[in-house]
Structures are given as structure tokens and as C-alpha cells.
N, C-alpha and C positions, 0 to 999 in steps of 0.2 A: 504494500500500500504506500503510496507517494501522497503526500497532501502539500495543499500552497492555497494560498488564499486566491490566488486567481490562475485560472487555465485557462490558456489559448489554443487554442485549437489549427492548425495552419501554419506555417511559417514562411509565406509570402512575404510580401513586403507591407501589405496590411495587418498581417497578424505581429509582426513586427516591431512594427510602428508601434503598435495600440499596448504592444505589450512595453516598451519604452516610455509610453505616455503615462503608462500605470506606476512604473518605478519613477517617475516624475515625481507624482502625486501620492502613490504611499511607500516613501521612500524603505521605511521595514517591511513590505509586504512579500510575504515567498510566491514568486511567478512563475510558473514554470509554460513554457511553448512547447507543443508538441505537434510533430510534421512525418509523416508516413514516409517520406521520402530518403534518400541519405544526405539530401543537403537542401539546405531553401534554396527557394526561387525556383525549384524543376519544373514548373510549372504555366501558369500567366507570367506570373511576375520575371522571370525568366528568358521568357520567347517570348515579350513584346516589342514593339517599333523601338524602342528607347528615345522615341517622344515628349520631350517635356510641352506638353501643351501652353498656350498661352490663356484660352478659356472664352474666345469668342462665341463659338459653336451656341454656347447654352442660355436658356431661357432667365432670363434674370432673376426670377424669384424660386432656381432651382436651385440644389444643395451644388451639381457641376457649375454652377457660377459661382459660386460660393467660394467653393475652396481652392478652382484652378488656379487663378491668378495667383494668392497666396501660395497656395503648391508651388509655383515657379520659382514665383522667389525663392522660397524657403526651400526648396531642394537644388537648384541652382548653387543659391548659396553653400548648402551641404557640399558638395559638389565640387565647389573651388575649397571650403575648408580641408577636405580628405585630398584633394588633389588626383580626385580621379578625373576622368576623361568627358570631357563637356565641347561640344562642337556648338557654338554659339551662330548659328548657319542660316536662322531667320526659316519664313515661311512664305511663301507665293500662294494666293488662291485665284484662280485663274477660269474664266466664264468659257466656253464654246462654241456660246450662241445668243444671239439675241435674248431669250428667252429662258437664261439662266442670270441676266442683270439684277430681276427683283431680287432672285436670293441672293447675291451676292450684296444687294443694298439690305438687307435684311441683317446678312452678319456684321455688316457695318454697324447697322440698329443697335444690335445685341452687343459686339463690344464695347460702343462708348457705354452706355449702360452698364454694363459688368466692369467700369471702369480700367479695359484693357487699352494699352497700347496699339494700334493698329491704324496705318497708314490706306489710301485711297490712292491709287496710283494707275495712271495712264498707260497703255500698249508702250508708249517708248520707255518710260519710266521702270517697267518691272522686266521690257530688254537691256536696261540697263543694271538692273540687280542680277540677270541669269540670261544672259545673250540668246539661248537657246529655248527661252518660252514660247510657249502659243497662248494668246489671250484675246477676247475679243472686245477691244475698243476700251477696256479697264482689269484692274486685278486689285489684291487688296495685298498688301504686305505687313507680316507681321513680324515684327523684332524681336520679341523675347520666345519665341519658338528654337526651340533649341535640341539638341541629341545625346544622351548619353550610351553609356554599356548598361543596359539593367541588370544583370550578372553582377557587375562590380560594385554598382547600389547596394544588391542586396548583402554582399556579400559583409560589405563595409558596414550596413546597418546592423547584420548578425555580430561581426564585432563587437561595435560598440554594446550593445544586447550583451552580450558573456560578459565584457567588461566591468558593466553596470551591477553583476549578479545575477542576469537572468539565468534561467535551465534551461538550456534547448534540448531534447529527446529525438534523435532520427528515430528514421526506419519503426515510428510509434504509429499505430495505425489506430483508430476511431473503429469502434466495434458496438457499442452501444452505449446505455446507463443505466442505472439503477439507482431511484431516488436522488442522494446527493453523490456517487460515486459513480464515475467514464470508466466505462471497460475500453482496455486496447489491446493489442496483442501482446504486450508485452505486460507491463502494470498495469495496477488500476489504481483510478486517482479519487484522492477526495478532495473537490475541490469548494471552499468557501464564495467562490463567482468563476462561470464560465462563459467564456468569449468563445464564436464560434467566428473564425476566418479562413473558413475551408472551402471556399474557391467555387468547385464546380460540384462541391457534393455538400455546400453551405445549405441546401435545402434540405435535402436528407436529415442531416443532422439536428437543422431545426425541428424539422417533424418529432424526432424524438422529445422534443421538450414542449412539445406543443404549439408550435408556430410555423408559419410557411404556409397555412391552410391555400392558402389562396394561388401561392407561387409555385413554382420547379422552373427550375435551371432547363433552358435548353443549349446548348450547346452548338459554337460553330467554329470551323475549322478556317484558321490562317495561312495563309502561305504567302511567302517574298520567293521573288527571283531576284539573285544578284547580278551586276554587271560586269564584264569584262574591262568597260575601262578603266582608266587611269585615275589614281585619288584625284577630284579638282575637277574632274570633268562634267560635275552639276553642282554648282557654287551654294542652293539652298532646296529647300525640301518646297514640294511643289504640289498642290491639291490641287483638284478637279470642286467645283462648288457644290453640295451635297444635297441629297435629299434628305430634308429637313423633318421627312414626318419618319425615318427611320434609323436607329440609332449606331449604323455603318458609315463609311464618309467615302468608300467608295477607290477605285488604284489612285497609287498616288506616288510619286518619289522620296522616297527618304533616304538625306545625306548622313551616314553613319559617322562616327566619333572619328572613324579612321579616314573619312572622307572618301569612300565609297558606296556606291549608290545602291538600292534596291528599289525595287516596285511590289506592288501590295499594299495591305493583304487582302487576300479574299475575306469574306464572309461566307464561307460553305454549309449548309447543315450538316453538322456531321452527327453520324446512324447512333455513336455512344460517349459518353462524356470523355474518354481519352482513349479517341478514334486518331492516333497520329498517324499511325503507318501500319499498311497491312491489316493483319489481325490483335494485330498488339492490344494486351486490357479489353479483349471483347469481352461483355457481361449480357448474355441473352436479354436476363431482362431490363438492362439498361436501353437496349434495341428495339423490344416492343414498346418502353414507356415513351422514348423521344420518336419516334414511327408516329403512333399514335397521337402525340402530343400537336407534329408536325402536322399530318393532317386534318386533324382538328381549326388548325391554323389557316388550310387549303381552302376549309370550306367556310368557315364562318368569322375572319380575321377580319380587323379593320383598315385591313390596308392589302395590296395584291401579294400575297407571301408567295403564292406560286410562279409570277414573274418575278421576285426575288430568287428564290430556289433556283429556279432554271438559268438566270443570268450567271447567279455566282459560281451553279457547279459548272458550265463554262468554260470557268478560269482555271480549271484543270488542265487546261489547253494552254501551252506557254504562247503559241501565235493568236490566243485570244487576250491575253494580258497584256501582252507587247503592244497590243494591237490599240488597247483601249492609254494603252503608256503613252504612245504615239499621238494620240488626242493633246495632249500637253506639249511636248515640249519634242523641239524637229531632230533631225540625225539620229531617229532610235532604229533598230535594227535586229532582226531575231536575233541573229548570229552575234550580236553581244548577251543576249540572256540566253544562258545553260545552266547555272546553279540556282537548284532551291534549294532555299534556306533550312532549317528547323519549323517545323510546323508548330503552328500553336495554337489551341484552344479556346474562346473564348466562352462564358461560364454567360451566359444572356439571360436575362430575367422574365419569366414568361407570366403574365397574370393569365390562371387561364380561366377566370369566371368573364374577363373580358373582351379573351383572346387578344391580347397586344403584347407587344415587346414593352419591357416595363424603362422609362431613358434615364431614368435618375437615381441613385446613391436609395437603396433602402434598407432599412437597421428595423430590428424588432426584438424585446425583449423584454423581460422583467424582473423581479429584484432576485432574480436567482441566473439568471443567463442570457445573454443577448446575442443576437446572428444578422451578421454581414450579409443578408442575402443578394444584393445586386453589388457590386463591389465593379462595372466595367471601366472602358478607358473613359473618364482618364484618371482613374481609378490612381495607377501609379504617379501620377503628377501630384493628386491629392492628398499621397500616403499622409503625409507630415501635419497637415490641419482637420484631414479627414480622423485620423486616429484622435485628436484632441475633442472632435465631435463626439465619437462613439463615447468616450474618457467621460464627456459629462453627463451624456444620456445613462450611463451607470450609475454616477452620482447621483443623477436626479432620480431612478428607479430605486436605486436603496436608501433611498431619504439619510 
């Protein structure tokens, strides 16, 4: 039997975070993380873009506007304090058509609003920030969009974590509970407050404590192709203007910390929560829950999920990704994309009394446990303000 006054569940860079935020605030508290993995971050936090978002994207009276901008900073700033690897490389958003101008004045809308930095900039203007863009007749440039390693985030946030006292537990896997005591494979814990930041099976887990009624994770699959050229040969990270009613943003370039390019990611549905490769982690019945889930979505969804599906798996297709790369920015060329990347998962939040994809940061809990259950991008930008979130909704549940 292991006891600590709080257990976290996950070792993302949410579960992380939140657990750092804890040893903040009760400085004698035993904390103990526990991560089924052999090491954090295998997961989202791991294989994502390594995107520091700026936070335009978000509806202003949403928690992602909330916490992006701050996120930036404050991970940013992390960032140069450790001296890890930070590509300060900006961002282009860039229209196609006539008829992607509203939105693009729309996220203009929404950053001054979410008081972001973000520039209004002419065809000649944003060839002058990336010689090799396509834009029609405007683009929006934004400055503090920036690139890290997420590996090396987390790795350095796990540090400091041990440093501070925390307990981290690999290779600890989540098997149920009993009352106040987590069974896992290895011990079982008694814990005095449990944090649930377990990613793509954070609903699961809620179930067991009674929460989630309404939610499951569906799951979808990412993939980058990397470039063949040269570091420097795409000056800034480069988006297409997004549709606004779903919570993907669609191919796009990102300048990696080494100043190497990728395009991505997909959005694929993928058949089981860590469908990366092959057969890999097939769970039958994790295949008929998100099946089922999915076409539920087919038929009665507020938005066209079946031409989402069918676009994104597509992009299985490297001469369909290039293809749609090609829409941004000129001189692109199959025969520079041959390497995908690491595949990654992303853990989507599904209301399904509503049927919709859920776009915003959702926490649930009470004075005995609370779950991360939508945790997405920009989920890692947020880590740092988001975890001081979750930190008081604990407070304020256990009076």
C-alpha cells in the first residue's frame, strides 16, 4: 500500500504541471504521479506539433483564450530559463480564396479580444516575412507563435517534479478503485485527493468515480510528413484559415526547433484509442465503442462528420497532403516529402447526448477526485496556467 495525499494519474505534461502546482501550494503534501508508460510524455504530450500557440483561434469567453496567451508566455519563458530549444519562427495565416476573408477577419476579431499580438498584413507584406507564401490579397501574422521539442519540455518539467519531491511510478498502470484506494498493476494507493490526467482513457477512469456520464474520448490519428530540404528553407510556420465550427485547423507547415519543416497533421479517426501503427494496442472492445461512437456521429452530428472522415483519411495519401501543402506556399514537390513522422493520437472530447466534438478545456470533479477530461491542443501551451486552474477548482471542491 503507497498513500500520499494526492495522486495523479498520467504523466503528461498536464498531469505534470498540476502535480507541480500542488507542491506549490501544499508544500508538505506527499504526491505521488503515476504513468503506465516507462517514461512521460509517450504519448500526446510527446508527439505533438511542438507549437507554442499564441491563442487567437479561441472564442473569448473560452477557458483556450484564457490560458493561451498566458501559456506562451509562461512556457516560453520556461523555455529560455532551462535553455532548451525554442525556434521563435512566428506564424502566417494565409486565405485561398475570396471566401475565406470573413474568417480570416474573424480571427483578427478574436485576437484583439483575447488580447493577442497579431498583425494584419498584405500579399506583399507576408512575401516579405516567407518569400514563398500563397495568400490571397491578405494574411494575418502572428509573432509570438513559436516551436519547441515537446520531449524536452517534458522531460525538463519531470525534473524539476523529482527535484521538488514529487514520486513518479512508471510502467504503473490504472486498473480500477475501491472506495478511497487505485488499484494498478503494481500497488495500490490510498490516496487522500485524486487527479485524473490520463489523456485518452481520462474518461474511462472518470467513469469509475462517477463522472464522464455524458463524455468519451474519441480518438484521432496525426501524422506529419517531413521535408527533405535544407534547415531555413521555410522561414515561419504557415496555416491555411480554419474551419471555425471544428476543432482541427487543418495541413499546415511547421518550422521545427531544428528549422526543419513538416506538414500536418491529419485529423484521422482512428478504429482504437492507440491505433498508431498496424495492430499495435488493438483492444476489440475499444473498436466497437469508437465504431459505434463514430457512426452515431454519421448520422445524427451537428456538423458533416462524414465529409470530415472521408477528407482526413485521404491524407493517408502522401500526394494528397503535399497536394493540399501546395495550396500555401509555391516550390513544394512530392519528391521532397518521404518521411512520416511519429504518429500521434489525439484524445477529442465527444458529448455524445449532443453529438458534437466538445472545443474547450473540460474539468469535473468533487471533493474527492477530479478528471481532465478534454485536455486538447492547445492543451500543451496551457500546461502552466491550465494546471493553476485545475489547482483551484480542488480548493474550491474541498472547501
Amino acid at each position: 500500500m503507497v498513500t500520499s495525499d494526492f495522486l495523479v494519474i498520467g504523466g503528461g505534461i498536464i498531469g505534470l504541471s498540476i502535480a507541480r502546482e500542488l507542491r506549490r501550494r501544499f508544500a508538505d503534501a506527499r504526491i505521488v504521479v503515476v504513468e503506465k508508460e516507462a517514461w512521460c510524455g509517450a504519448h500526446a504530450s510527446g508527439r505533438n506539433s511542438g507549437v507554442l500557440h499564441a491563442g487567437f483561434y479561441y472564442s473569448p469567453d473560452s477557458l483556450k483564450a484564457k490560458f493561451t496567451r498566458l501559456g506562451n508566455e509562461q512556457l516560453t519563458a520556461y523555455c529560455e530559463d532551462k535553455k532548451l530549444p525554442l525556434n521563435k519562427c512566428g506564424k502566417l495565416v494565409v486565405a485561398k480564396h475570396e471566401g475565406e476573408l470573413a474568417s480570416l477577419d474573424e480571427l483578427l476579431r478574436r485576437g484583439r479580444a483575447n488580447g493577442i499580438a497579431l498583425e494584419e498584413v498584405t500579399e506583399q507584406e507576408a512575401k516579405a516575412i516567407e518569400p514563398r507564401v500563397k495568400t490571397y490579397r491578405r494574411a494575418l501574422f502572428s509573432p509570438r507563435t513559436a516551436t519547441v521539442d515537446p520531449l524536452s519540455v517534458v522531460n525538463a518539467v519531470q525534473a524539476d517534479a523529482l527535484a521538488e519531491g514529487i514520486r513518479i511510478h512508471h510502467g504503473t498502470t490504472y486498473e480500477g478503485r475501491n472506495n478511497h484506494q487505485v488499484r494498478t498493476n503494481r500497488e495500490t494507493y490510498e490516496a487522500g485527493y485524486v487527479v485524473n490526467a490520463a489523456g485518452l482513457y481520462a474518461d474511462k477512469i472518470a467513469q469509475d468515480f462517477g463522472f464522464s456520464e455524458r463524455y468519451r474520448i474519441l480518438p484521432f490519428k496525426g501524422l506529419y510528413l517531413y521535408s527533405n530540404e535544407p534547415p531555413g528553407a521555410i522561414r515561419t510556420n504557415i496555416y491555411p484559415v480554419p474551419d471555425l465550427r471544428n476543432p482541427f485547423l487543418g495541413v499546415h507547415f511547421t518550422v521545427t526547433v531544428s528549422g526543419r519543416v513538416k506538414i500536418g497533421p491529419t485529423a484521422i479517426p482512428a478504429l482504437w484509442r492507440e491505433q498508431y501503427r498496424g495492430l499495435n494496442n488493438f483492444r476489440p472492445g475499444e473498436l466497437i465503442e469508437v465504431v459505434g461512437q463514430g457512426l452515431g456521429l454519421l448520422l445524427h452530428s451537428r456538423f458533416d462528420f462524414a465529409r470530415l472522415a472521408l477528407s482526413e483519411m485521404a491524407k493517408y495519401s502522401r500526394s494528397r497532403m503535399v497536394a493540399l501543402a501546395s495550396e500555401l506556399v509555391n516550390g513544394v514537390e512530392l519528391r521532397q516529402f518521404q518521411q512520416w513522422g511519429e504518429p500521434g493520437i489525439r484524445a477529442q472530447l465527444l458529448d455524445i447526448r449532443e453529438k458534437r466534438l466538445e472545443m474547450d478545456f473540460i474539468v469535473e470533479g468533487d471533493h474527492r477526485s477530479i478528471h481532465v477530461l478534454n485536455a486538447v491542443s492547445p492543451a500543451f501551451t496551457c500546461a502552466i496556467p491550465f494546471s493553476g486552474y485545475v489547482c483551484d477548482r480542488i480548493r474550491a471542491l474541498t472547501g
